[in-house]
VOGU-3710 file (C-alpha; in Angstrom, 3 decimals, decimal comma):
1> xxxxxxxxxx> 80,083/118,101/120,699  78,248/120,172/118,595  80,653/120,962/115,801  78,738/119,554/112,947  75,348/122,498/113,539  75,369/125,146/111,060  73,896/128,614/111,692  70,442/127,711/109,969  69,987/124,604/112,469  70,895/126,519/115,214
11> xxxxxxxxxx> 68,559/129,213/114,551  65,711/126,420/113,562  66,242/125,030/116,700  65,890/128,058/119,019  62,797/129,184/117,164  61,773/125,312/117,702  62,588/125,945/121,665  60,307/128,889/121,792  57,653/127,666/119,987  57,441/124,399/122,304
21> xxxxxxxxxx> 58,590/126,069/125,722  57,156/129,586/125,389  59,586/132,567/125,662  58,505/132,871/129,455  59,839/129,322/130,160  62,322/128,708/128,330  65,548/130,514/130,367  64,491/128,202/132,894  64,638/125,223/130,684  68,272/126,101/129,737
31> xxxxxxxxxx> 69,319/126,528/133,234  67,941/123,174/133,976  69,221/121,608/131,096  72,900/123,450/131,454  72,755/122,100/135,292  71,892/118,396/134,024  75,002/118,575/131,778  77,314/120,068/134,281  76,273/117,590/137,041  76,698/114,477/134,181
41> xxxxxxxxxx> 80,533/115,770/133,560  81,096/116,460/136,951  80,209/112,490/137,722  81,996/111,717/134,565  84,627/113,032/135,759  85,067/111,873/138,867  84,210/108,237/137,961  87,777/108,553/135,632  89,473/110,081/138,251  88,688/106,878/140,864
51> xxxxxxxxxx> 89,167/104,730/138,249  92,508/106,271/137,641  93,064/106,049/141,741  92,321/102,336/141,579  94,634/101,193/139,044  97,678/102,407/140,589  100,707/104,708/139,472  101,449/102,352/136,524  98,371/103,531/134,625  99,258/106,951/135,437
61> xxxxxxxxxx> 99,606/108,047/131,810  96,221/105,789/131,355  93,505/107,808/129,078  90,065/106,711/128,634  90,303/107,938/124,888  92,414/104,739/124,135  89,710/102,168/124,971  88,342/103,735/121,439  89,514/101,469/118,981  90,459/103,242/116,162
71> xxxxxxxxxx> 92,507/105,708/118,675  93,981/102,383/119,809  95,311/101,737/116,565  96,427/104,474/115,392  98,387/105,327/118,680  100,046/101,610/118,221  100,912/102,607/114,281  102,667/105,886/115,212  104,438/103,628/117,688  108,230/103,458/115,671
81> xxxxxxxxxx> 109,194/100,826/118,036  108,483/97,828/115,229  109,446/99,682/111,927  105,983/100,124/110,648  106,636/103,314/109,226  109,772/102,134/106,954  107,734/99,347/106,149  104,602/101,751/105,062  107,471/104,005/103,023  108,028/101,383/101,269
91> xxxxxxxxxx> 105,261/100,433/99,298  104,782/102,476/96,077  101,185/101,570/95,221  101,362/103,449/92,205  103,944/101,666/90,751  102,949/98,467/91,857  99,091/99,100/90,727  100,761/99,834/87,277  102,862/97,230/87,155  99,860/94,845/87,479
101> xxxxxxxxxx> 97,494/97,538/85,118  100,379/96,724/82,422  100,393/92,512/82,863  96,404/92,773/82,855  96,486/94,584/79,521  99,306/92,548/78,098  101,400/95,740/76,913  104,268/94,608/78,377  104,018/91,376/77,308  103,308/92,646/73,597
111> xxxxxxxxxx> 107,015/93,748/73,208  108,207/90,521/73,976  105,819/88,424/72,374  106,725/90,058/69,465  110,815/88,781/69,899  109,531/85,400/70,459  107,097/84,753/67,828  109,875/86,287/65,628  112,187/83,397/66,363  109,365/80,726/66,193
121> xxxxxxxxxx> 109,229/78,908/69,941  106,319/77,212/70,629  107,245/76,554/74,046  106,511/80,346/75,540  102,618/80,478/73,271  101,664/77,028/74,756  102,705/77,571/78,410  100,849/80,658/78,566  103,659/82,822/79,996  105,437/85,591/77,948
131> xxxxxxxxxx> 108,834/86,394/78,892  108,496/84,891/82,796  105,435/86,441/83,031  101,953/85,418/83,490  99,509/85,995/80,610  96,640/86,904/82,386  94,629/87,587/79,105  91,264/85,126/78,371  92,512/84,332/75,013  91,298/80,041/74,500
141> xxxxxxxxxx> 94,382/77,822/74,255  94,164/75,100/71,660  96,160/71,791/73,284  98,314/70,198/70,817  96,868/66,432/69,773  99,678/64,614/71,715  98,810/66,572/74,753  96,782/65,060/77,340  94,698/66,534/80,003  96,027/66,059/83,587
151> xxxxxx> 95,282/62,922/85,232  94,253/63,386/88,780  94,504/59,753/90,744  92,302/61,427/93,089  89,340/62,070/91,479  88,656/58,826/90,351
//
């Protein structure tokens, strides 16, 4: 509960305590305050354990922890029942994220735009894809003077 107070709170707090309290009052404000906390568990505790009572022996393995989402989660990705974690091997992000660095950048595309502007095709320069691949580079494409722009019946 309170894993997350360093030494210098803790003694910042107890010199806080005294200071408010008094040093003549203040074991009895512990003991009331460790009683409060032991009676609040206690009911906690036996709330769960009714709860437990009144669901039957199928929720026998029941914890209240699972209601948490995140635990509820994670428990059902752990689960190897549906594959996940072959599926989650799977992925290399790496690769993939470098795959999709090197189309963004056009490097791959460079080697093979050389090849192809070396034999003289049009074709692959005004499609806008090098090689099978999309050029995802801003560069303006001029339209040849035959071309037309689409003609969309809807929009009219």
């Amino acid at each position: 509960m309170f894993n997350d107070i360093g030494a210098l709170e803790l003694v910042t707090l107890v010199v806080l305590a005294v200071l408010v309290f008094g040093p003549d009052k203040l074991p009895k404000v512990i003991q009331d305050v460790t009683r409060t906390i032991r009676k609040i568990r206690e009911f906690s505790d036996s709330a769960k354990q009714d709860i437990r009572q009144e669901l039957g022996p199928e929720f026998k393995d029941f914890e209240f922890e699972d209601l948490n989402p995140k635990t509820f989660i994670r428990k059902q990705l752990d689960n190897d029942e549906l594959g996940l974690k072959e599926i989650r091997n799977g992925f290399d992000l790496k690769k993939e994220m470098a795959e999709v660095t090197d189309a963004v950048h056009g490097r791959e595309s460079e080697s093979s735009s050389d090849s192809s502007s070396s034999s003289g095709s049009s074709a692959s320069s005004s499609s806008g894809s090098v090689g099978g691949r999309i050029d995802m580079t801003k560069k303006p494409q001029t339209p040849a003077l035959d071309d037309r722009p689409p003609f969309d019946a809807d929009a009219t």
